[in-house]
mmCIF file of the N, C-alpha and C atoms, coordinates in Angstrom:
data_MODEL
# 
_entry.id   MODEL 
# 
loop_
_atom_site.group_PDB 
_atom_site.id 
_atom_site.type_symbol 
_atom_site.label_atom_id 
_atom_site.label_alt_id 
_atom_site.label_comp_id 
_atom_site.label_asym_id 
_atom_site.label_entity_id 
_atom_site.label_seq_id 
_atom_site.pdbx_PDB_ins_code 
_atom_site.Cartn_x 
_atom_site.Cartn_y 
_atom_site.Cartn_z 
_atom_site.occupancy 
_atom_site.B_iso_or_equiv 
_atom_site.pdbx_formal_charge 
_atom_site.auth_seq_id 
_atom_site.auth_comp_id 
_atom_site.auth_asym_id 
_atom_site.auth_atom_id 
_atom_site.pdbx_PDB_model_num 
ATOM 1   N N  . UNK A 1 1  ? -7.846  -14.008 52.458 1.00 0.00 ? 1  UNK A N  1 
ATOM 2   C CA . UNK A 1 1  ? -9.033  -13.480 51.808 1.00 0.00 ? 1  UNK A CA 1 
ATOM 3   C C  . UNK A 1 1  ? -10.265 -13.872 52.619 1.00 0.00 ? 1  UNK A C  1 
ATOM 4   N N  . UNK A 1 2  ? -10.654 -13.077 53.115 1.00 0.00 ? 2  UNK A N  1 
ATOM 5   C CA . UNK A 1 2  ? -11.978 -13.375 53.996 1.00 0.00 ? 2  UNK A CA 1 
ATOM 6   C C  . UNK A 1 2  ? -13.459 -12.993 52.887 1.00 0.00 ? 2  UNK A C  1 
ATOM 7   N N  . UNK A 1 3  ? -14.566 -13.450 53.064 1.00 0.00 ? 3  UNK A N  1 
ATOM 8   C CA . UNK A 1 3  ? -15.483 -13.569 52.226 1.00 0.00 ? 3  UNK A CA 1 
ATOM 9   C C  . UNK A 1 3  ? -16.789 -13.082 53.112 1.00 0.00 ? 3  UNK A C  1 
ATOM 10  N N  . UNK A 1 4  ? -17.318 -11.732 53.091 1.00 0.00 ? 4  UNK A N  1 
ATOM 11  C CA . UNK A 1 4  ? -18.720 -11.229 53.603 1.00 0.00 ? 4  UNK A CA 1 
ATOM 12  C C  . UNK A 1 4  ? -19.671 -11.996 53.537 1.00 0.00 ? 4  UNK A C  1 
ATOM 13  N N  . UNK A 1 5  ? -20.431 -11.952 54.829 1.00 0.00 ? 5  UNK A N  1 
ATOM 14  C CA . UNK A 1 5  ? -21.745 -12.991 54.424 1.00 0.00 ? 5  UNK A CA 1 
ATOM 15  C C  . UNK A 1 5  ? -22.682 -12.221 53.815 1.00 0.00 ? 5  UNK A C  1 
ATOM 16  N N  . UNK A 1 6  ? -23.047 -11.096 53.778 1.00 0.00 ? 6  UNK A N  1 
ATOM 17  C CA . UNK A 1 6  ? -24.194 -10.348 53.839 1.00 0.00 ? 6  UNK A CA 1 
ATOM 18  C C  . UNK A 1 6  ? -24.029 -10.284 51.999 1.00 0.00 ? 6  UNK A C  1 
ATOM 19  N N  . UNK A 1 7  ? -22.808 -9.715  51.253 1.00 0.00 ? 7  UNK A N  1 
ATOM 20  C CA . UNK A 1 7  ? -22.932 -9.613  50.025 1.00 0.00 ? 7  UNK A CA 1 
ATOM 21  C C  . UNK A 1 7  ? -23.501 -11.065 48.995 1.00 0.00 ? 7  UNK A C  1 
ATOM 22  N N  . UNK A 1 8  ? -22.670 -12.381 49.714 1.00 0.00 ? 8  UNK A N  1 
ATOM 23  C CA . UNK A 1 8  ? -22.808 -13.512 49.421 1.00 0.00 ? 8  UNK A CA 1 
ATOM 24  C C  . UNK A 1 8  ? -24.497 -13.616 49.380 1.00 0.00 ? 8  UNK A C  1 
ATOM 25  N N  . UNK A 1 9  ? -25.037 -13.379 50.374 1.00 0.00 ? 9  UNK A N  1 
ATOM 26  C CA . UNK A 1 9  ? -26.565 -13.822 50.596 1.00 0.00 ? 9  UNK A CA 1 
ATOM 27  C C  . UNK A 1 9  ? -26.992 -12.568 49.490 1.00 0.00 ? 9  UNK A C  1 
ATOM 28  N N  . UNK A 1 10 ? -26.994 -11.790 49.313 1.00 0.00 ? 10 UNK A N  1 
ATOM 29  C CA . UNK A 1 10 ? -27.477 -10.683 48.695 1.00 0.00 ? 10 UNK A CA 1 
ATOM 30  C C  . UNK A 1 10 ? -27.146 -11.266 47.122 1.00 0.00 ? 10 UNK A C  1 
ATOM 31  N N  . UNK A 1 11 ? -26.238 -11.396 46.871 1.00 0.00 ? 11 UNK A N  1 
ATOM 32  C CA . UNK A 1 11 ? -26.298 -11.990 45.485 1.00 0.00 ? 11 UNK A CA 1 
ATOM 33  C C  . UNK A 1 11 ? -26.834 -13.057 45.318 1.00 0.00 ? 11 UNK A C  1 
ATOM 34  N N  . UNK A 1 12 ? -27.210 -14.393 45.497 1.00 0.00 ? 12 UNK A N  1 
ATOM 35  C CA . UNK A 1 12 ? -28.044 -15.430 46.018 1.00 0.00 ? 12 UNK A CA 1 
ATOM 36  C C  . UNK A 1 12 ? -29.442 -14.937 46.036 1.00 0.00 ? 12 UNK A C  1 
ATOM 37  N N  . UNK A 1 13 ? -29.302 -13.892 46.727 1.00 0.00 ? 13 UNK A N  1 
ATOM 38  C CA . UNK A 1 13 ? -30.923 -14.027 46.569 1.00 0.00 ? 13 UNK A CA 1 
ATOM 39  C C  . UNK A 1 13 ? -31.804 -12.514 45.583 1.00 0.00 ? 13 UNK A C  1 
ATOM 40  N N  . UNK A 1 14 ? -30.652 -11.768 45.111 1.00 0.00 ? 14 UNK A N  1 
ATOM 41  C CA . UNK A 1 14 ? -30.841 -11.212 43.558 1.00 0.00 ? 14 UNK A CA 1 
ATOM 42  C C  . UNK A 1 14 ? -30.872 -12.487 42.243 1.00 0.00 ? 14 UNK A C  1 
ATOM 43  N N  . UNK A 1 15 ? -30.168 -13.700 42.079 1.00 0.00 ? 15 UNK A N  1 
ATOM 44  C CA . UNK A 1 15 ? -30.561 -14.511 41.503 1.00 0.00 ? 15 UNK A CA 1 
ATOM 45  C C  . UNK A 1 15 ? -31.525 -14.834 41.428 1.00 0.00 ? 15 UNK A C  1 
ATOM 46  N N  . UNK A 1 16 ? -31.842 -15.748 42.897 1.00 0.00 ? 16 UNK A N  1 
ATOM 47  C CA . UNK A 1 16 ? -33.029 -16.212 42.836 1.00 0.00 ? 16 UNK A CA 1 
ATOM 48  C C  . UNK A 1 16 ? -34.365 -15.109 42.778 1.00 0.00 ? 16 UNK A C  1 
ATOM 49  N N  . UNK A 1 17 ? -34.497 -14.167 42.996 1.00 0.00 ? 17 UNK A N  1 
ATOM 50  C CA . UNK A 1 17 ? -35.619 -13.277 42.184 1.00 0.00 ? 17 UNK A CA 1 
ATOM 51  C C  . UNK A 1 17 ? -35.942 -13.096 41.087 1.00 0.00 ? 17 UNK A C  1 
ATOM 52  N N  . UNK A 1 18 ? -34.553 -13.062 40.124 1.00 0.00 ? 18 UNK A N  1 
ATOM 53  C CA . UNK A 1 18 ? -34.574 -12.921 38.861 1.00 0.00 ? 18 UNK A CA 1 
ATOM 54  C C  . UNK A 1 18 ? -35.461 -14.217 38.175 1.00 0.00 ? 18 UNK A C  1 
ATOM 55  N N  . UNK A 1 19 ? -34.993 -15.685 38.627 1.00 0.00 ? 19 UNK A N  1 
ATOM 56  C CA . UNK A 1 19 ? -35.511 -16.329 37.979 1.00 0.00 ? 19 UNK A CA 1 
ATOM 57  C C  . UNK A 1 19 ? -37.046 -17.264 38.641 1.00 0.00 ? 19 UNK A C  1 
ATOM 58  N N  . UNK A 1 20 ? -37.477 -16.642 39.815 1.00 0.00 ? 20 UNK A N  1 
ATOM 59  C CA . UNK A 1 20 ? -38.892 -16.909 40.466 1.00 0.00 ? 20 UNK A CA 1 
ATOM 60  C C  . UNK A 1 20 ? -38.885 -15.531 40.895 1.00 0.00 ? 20 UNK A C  1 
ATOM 61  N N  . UNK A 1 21 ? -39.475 -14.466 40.401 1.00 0.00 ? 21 UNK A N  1 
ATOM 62  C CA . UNK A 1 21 ? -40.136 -13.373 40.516 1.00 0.00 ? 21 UNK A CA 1 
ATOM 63  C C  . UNK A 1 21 ? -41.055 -13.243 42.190 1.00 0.00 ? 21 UNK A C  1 
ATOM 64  N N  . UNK A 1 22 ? -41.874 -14.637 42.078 1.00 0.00 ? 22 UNK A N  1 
ATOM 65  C CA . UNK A 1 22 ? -42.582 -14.693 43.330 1.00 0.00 ? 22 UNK A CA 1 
ATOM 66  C C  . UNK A 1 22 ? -41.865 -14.746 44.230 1.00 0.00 ? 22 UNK A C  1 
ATOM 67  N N  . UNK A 1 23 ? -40.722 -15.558 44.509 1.00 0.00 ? 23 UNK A N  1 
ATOM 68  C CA . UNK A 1 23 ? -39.795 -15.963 45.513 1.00 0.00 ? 23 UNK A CA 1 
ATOM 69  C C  . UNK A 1 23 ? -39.780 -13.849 46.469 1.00 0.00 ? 23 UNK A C  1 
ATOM 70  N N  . UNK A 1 24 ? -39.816 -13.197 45.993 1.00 0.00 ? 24 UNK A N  1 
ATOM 71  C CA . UNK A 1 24 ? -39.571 -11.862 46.449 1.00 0.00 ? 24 UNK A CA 1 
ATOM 72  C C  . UNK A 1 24 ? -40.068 -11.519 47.931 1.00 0.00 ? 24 UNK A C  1 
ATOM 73  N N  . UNK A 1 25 ? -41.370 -12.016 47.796 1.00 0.00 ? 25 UNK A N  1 
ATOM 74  C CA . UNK A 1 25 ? -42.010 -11.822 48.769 1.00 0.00 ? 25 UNK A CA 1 
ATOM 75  C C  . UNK A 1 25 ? -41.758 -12.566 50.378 1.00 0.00 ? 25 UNK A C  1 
ATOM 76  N N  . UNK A 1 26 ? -41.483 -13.487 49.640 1.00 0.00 ? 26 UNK A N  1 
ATOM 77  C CA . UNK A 1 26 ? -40.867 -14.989 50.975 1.00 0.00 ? 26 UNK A CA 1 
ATOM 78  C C  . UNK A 1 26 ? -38.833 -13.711 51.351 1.00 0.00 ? 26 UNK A C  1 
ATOM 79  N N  . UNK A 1 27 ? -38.435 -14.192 50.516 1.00 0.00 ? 27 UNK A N  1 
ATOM 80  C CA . UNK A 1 27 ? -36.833 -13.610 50.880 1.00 0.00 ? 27 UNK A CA 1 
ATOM 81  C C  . UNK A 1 27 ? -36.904 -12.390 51.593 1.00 0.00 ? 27 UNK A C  1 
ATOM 82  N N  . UNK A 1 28 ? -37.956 -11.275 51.134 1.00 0.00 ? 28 UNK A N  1 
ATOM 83  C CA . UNK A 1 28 ? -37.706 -9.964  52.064 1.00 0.00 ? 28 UNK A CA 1 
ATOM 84  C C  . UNK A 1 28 ? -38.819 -10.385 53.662 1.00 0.00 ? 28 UNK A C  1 
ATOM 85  N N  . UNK A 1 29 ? -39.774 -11.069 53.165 1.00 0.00 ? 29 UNK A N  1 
ATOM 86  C CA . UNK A 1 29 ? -40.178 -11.357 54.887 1.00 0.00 ? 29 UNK A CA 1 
ATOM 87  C C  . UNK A 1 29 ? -38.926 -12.356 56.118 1.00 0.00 ? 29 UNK A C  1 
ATOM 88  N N  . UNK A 1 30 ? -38.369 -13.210 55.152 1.00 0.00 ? 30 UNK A N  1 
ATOM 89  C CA . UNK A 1 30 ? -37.404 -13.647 55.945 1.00 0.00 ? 30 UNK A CA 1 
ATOM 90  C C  . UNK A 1 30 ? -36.026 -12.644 56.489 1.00 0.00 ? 30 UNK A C  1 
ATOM 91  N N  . UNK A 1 31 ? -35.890 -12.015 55.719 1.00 0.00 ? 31 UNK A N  1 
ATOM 92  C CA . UNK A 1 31 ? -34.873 -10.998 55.775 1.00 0.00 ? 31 UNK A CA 1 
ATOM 93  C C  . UNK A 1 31 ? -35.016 -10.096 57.066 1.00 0.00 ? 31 UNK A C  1 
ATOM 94  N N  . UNK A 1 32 ? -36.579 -9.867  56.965 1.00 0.00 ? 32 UNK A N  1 
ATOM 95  C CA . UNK A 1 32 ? -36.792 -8.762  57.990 1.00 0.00 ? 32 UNK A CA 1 
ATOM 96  C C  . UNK A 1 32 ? -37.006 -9.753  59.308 1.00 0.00 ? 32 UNK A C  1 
ATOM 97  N N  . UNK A 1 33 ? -37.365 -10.831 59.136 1.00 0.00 ? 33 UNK A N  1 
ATOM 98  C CA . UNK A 1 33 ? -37.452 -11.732 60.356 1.00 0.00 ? 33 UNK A CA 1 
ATOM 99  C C  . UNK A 1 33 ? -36.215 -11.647 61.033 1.00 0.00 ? 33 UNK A C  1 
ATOM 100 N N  . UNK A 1 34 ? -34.884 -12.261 59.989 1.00 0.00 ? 34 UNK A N  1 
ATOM 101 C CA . UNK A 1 34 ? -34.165 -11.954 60.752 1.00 0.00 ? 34 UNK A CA 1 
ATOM 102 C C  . UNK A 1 34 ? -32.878 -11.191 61.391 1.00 0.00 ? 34 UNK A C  1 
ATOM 103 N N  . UNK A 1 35 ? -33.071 -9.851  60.589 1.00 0.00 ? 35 UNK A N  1 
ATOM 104 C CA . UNK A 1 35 ? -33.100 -8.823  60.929 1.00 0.00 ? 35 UNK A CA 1 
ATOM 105 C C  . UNK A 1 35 ? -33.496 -7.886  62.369 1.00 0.00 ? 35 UNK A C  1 
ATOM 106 N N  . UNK A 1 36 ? -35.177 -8.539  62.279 1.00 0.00 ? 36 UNK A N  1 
ATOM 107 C CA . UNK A 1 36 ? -35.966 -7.856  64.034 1.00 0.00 ? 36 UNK A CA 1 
ATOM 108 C C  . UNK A 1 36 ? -35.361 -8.736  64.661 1.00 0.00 ? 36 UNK A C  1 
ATOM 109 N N  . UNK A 1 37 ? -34.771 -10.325 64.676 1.00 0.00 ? 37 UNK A N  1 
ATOM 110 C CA . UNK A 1 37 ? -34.383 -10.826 65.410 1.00 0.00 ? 37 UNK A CA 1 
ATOM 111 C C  . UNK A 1 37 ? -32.940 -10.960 66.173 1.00 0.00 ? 37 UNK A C  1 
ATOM 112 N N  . UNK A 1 38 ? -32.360 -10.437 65.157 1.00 0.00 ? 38 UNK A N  1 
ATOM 113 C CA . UNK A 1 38 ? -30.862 -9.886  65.777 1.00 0.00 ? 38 UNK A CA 1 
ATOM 114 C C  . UNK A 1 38 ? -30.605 -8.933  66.123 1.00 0.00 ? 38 UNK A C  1 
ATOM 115 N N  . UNK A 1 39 ? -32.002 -7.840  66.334 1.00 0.00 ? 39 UNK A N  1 
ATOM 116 C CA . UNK A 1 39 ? -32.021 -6.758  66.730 1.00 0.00 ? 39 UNK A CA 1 
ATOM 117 C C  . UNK A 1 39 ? -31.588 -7.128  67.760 1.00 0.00 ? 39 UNK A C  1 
ATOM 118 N N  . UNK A 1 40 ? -33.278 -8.053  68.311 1.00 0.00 ? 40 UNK A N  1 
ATOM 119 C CA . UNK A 1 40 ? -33.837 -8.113  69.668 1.00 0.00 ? 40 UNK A CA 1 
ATOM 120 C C  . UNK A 1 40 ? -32.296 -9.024  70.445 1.00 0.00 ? 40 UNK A C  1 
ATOM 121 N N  . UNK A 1 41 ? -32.070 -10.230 70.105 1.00 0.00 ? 41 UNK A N  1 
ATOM 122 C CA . UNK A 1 41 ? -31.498 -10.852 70.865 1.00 0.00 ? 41 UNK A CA 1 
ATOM 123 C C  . UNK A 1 41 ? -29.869 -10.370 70.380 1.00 0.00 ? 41 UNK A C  1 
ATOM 124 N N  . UNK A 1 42 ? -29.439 -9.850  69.692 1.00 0.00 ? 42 UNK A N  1 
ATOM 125 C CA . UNK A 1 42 ? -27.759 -9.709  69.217 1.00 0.00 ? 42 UNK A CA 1 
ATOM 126 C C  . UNK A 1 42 ? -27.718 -11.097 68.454 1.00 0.00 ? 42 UNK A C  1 
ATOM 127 N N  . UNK A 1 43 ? -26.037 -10.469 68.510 1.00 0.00 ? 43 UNK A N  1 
ATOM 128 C CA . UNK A 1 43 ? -25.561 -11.387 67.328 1.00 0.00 ? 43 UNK A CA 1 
ATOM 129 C C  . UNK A 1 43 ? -24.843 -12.326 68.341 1.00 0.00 ? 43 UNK A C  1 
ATOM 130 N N  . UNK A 1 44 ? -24.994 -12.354 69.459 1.00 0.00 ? 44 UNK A N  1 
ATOM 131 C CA . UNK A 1 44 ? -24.239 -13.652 70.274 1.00 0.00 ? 44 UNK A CA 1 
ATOM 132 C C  . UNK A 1 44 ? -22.273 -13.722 69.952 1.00 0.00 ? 44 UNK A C  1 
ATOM 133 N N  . UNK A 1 45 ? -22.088 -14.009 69.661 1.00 0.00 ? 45 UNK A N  1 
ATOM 134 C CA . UNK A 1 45 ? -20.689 -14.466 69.926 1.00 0.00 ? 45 UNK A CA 1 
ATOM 135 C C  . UNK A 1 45 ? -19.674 -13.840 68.196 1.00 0.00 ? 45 UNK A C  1 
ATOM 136 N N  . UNK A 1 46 ? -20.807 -14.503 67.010 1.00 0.00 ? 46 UNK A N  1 
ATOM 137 C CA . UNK A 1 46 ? -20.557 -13.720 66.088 1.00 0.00 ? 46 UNK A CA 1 
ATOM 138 C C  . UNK A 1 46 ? -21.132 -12.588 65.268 1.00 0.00 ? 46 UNK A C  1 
ATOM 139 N N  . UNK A 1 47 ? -19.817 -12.067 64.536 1.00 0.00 ? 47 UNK A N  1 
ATOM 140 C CA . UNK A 1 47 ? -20.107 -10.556 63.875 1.00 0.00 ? 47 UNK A CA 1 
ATOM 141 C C  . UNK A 1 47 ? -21.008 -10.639 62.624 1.00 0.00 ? 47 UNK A C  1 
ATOM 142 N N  . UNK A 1 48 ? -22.120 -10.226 62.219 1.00 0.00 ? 48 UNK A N  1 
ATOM 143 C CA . UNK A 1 48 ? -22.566 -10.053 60.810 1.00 0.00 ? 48 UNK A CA 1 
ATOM 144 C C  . UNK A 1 48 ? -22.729 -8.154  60.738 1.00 0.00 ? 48 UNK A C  1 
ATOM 145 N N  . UNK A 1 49 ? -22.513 -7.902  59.491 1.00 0.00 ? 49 UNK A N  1 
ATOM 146 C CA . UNK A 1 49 ? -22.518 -6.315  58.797 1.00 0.00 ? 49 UNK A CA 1 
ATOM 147 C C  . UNK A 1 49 ? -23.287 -6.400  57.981 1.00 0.00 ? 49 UNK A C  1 
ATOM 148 N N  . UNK A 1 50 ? -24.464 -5.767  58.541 1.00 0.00 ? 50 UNK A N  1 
ATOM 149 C CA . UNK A 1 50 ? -25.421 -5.359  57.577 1.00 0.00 ? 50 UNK A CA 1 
ATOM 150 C C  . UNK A 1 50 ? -26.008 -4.319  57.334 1.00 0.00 ? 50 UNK A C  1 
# 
């Protein structure tokens, strides 16, 4: 049984919105941080699906 990272973090951080509303703003700027950043440099050695 192998376990996705991307759903794992995604539920984690649908929690944590639910219960700090503000938190929203911080999680999607980090998201997109690093997001542009695995654009730019890859994913190096390992796989993420997002």
């Amino acid at each position: 049984m192998t376990l996705a990272l991307t759903p794992l973090i995604s539920l984690i951080a649908g929690v944590l919105i639910l219960v700090m509303p503000r938190l929203l703003n911080y999680i999607v700027a980090i998201y997109l941080i690093v997001i542009g950043l695995v654009g730019i440099f890859g994913t190096g050695n390992f796989n993420l699906s997002f």
